[in-house]
C-alpha positions as CSV (number, residue, x, y, z in Angstrom):
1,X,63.9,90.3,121.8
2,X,65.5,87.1,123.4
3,X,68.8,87.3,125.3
4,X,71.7,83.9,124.9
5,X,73.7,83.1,127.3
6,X,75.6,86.2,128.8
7,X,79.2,86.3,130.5
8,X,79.9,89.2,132.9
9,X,81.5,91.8,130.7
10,X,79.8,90.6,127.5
11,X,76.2,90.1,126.9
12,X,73.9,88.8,123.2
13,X,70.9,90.0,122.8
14,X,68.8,88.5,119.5
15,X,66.0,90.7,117.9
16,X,64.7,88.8,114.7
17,X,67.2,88.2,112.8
18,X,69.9,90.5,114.2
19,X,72.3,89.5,117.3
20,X,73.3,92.6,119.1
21,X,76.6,92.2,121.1
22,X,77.6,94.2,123.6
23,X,80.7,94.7,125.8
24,X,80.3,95.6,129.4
25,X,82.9,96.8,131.1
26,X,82.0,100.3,131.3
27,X,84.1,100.6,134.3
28,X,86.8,99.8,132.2
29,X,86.0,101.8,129.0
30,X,85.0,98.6,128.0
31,X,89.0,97.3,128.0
32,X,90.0,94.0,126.4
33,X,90.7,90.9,128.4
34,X,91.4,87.8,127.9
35,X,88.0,86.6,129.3
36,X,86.5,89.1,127.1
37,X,88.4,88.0,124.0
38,X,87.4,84.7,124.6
39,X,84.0,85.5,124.8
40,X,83.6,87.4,122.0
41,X,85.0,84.4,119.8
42,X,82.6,81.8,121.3
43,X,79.3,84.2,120.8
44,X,81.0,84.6,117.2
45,X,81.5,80.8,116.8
46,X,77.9,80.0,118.0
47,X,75.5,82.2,117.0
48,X,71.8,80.8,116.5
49,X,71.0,79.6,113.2
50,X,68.3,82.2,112.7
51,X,70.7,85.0,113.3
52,X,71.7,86.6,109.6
53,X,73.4,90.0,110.7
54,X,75.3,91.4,114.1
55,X,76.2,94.4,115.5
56,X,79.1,95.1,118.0
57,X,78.5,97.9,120.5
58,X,79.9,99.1,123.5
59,X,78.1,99.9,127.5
60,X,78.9,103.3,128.9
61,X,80.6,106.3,127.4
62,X,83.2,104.2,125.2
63,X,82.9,101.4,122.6
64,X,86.3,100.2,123.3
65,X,89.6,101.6,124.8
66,X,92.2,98.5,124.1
67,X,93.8,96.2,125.8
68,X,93.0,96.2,129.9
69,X,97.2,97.3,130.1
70,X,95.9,95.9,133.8
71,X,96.3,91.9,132.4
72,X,99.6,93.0,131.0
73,X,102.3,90.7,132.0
74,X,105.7,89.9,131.5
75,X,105.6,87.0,128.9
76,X,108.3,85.9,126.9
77,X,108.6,85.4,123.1
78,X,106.4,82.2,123.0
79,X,103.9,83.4,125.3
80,X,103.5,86.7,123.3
81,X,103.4,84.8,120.3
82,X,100.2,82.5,121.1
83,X,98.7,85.7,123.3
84,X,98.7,87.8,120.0
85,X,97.0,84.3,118.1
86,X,94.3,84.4,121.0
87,X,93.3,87.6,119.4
88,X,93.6,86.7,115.8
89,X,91.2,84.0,116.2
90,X,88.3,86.1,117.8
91,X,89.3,88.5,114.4
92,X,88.7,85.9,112.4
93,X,85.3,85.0,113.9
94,X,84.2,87.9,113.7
95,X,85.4,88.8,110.0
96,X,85.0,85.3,108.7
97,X,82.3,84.2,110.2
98,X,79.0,83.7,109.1
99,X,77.5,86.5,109.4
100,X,77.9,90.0,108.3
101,X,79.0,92.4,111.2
102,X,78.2,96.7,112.1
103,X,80.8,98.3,114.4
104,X,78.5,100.9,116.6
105,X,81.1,103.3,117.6
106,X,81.3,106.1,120.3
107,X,83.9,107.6,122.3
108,X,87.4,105.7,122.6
109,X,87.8,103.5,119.9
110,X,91.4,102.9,120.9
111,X,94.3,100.5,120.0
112,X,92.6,96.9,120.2
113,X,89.2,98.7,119.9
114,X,90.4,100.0,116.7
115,X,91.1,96.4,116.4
116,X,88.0,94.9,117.1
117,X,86.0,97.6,114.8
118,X,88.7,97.1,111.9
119,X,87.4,93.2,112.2
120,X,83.3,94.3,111.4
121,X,82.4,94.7,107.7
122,X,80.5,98.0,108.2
123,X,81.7,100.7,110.6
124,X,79.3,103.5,111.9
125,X,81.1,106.2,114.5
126,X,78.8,108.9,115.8
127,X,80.2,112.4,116.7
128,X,81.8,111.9,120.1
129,X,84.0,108.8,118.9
130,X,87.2,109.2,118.8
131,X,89.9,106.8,116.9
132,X,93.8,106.6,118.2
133,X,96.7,103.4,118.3
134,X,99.0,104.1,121.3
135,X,101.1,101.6,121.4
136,X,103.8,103.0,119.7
137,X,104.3,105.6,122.5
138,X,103.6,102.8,125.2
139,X,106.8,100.7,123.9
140,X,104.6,98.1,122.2
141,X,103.2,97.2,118.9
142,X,99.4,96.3,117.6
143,X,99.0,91.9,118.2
144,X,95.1,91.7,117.9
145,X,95.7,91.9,113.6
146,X,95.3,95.4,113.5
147,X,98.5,95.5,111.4
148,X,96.9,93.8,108.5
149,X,93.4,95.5,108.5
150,X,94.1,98.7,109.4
151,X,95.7,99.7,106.3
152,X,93.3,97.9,104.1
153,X,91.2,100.8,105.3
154,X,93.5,104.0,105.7
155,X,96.7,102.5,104.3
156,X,99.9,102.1,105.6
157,X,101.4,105.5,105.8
158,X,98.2,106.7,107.8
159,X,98.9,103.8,110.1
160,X,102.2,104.4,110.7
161,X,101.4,108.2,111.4
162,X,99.1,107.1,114.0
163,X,101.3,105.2,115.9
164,X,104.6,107.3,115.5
165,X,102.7,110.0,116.4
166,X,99.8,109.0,118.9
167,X,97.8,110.9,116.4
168,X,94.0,111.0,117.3
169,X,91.2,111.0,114.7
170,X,87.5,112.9,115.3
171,X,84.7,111.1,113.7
172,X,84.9,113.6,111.0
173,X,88.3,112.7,110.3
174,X,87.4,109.0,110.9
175,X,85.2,109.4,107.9
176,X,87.0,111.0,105.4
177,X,90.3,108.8,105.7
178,X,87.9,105.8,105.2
179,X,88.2,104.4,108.7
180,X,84.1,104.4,108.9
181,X,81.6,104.3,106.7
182,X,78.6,106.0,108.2
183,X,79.0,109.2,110.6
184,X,75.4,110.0,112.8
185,X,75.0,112.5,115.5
186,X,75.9,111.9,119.5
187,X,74.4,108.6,120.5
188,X,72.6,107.5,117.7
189,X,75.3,105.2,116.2
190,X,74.1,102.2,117.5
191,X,70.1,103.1,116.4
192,X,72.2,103.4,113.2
193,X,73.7,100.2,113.3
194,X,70.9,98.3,114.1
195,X,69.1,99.6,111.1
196,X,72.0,98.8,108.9
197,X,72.4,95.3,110.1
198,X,68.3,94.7,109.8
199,X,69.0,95.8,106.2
200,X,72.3,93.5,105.6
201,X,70.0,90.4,106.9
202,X,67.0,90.9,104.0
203,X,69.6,90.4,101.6
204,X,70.4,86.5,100.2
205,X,72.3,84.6,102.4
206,X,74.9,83.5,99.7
207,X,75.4,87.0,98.6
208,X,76.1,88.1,102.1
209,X,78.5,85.2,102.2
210,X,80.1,86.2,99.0
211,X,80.7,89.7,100.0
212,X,82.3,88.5,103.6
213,X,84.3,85.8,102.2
214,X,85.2,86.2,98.4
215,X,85.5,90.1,97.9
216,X,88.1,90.4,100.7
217,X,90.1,87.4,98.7
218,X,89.3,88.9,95.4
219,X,90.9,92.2,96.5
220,X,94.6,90.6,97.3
221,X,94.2,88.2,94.6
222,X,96.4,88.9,90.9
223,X,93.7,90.1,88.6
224,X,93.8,87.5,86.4
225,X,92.8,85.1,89.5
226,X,90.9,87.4,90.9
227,X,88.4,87.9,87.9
228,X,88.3,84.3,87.8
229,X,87.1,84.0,91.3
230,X,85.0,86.4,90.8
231,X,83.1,84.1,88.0
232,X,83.1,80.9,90.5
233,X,81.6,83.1,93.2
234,X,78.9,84.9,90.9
235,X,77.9,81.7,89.1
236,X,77.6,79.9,93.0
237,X,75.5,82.9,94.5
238,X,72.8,83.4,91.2
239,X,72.5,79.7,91.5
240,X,71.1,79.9,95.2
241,X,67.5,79.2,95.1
242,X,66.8,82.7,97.3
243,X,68.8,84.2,94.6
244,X,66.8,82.7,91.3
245,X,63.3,83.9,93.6
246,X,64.6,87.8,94.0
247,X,65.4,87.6,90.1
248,X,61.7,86.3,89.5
249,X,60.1,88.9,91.7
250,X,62.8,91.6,90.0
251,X,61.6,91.1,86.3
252,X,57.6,90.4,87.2
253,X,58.1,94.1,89.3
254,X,57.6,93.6,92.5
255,X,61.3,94.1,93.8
256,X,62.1,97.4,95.4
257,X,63.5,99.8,92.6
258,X,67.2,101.5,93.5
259,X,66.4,105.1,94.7
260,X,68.9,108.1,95.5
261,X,67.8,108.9,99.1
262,X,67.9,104.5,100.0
């Protein structure tokens, strides 16, 4: 285990292959500034070469409860407008990046912290996490993208429930509305994630790639286009030299066979 270069509230841990980032403003429930914002996208945008999977996770009793409402000014149209892009851009390290990314989730995961998970590929919320978007009853609306991933996950009339209402999801409730994917008992979501990301980083790179990249794409695309991206992709990822190997080892039986309790 090897720590990179930390900032205050944020800190990166390596262990092999996976980079474990944590925010650490427990004080704060772990609240979003702008220092942490920026942060987060320049351990995103520079992650060691070796790293090949990431995990998000959260000091304290909380993973995330927002926006630090502290930091919030009077700004006017402009300066809302490239305050909300601030945020997009972390998002997009974060979803686009290279790697893939685990959301460890406990306690508040709260308006931008519903944002910030929404941004990881795999989500895993352990029984005290708790899943809410306030800022419809605080006068505001979502600006860190959660608008345009949140209902890829729970749709749009979920959403808009949420933030009418200031209705809060359980994990339980979490999971069956699709908002995670894994549900484990009180504190064991990060032990969780970790395992899940060490398992995302034995797979080929270009297949990891693929999956981040191309399958989001794919999914918005017209079928038509989308089946033909979907050829592009495949016949660029068997091509990989890791891929053509795992075949190899597939067919002479020494690749792990697909079992029910994996």
């Amino acid at each position: 285990m090897r720590p990179t270069d930390d900032t205050p509230d944020l800190q990166c841990t390596i262990e092999d292959t996976v980079a474990i980032v944590r925010l650490r403003r427990p004080a704060k429930r772990n609240a979003l500034s702008d220092g942490l914002i920026l942060a987060l996208r320049q351990t995103f945008e520079t992650l060691p070469e070796g790293v090949r999977a990431a995990v998000i996770c959260g000091e304290g009793e909380h993973f995330c409860a927002g926006l630090d409402l502290s930091e919030l000014r009077e700004r006017d149209a402009v300066q809302g407008l490239h305050h909300s892009r601030l945020w997009h851009q972390t998002m997009d390290a974060i979803e686009r990046g290279r790697v893939p990314v685990v959301a460890a989730l406990h306690g508040a995961v709260v308006g931008g912290g519903l944002e910030l998970a929404s941004a990881c590929h795999v989500r895993v919320a352990d029984d005290s996490a708790y899943f809410a978007l306030p800022e419809g009853t605080r006068g505001i609306f979502v600006g860190g993208s959660g608008s345009v991933r949140i209902p890829r996950l729970i749709g749009v009339a979920r959403m808009t429930d949420m933030m009418l209402t200031g209705r809060v999801y359980d994990a339980d409730g979490a999971e069956r509305i699709g908002l995670v994917q894994y549900r484990v008992a009180a504190g064991q979501a990060l032990s969780k994630a970790i395992e899940l990301a060490r398992r995302i980083a034995a797979n080929a790179p270009m297949t990891n790639y693929a999956l981040m990249h191309a399958l989001p794409r794919i999914a918005e695309q017209a079928s038509d286009h989308g089946l033909f991206t979907e050829a592009l992709i495949s016949a660029i990822a068997q091509a990989a030299p890791e891929a053509k190997a795992r075949l190899h080892d597939f067919l002479r039986g020494k690749a792990a066979k697909v079992r029910k309790d994996a």
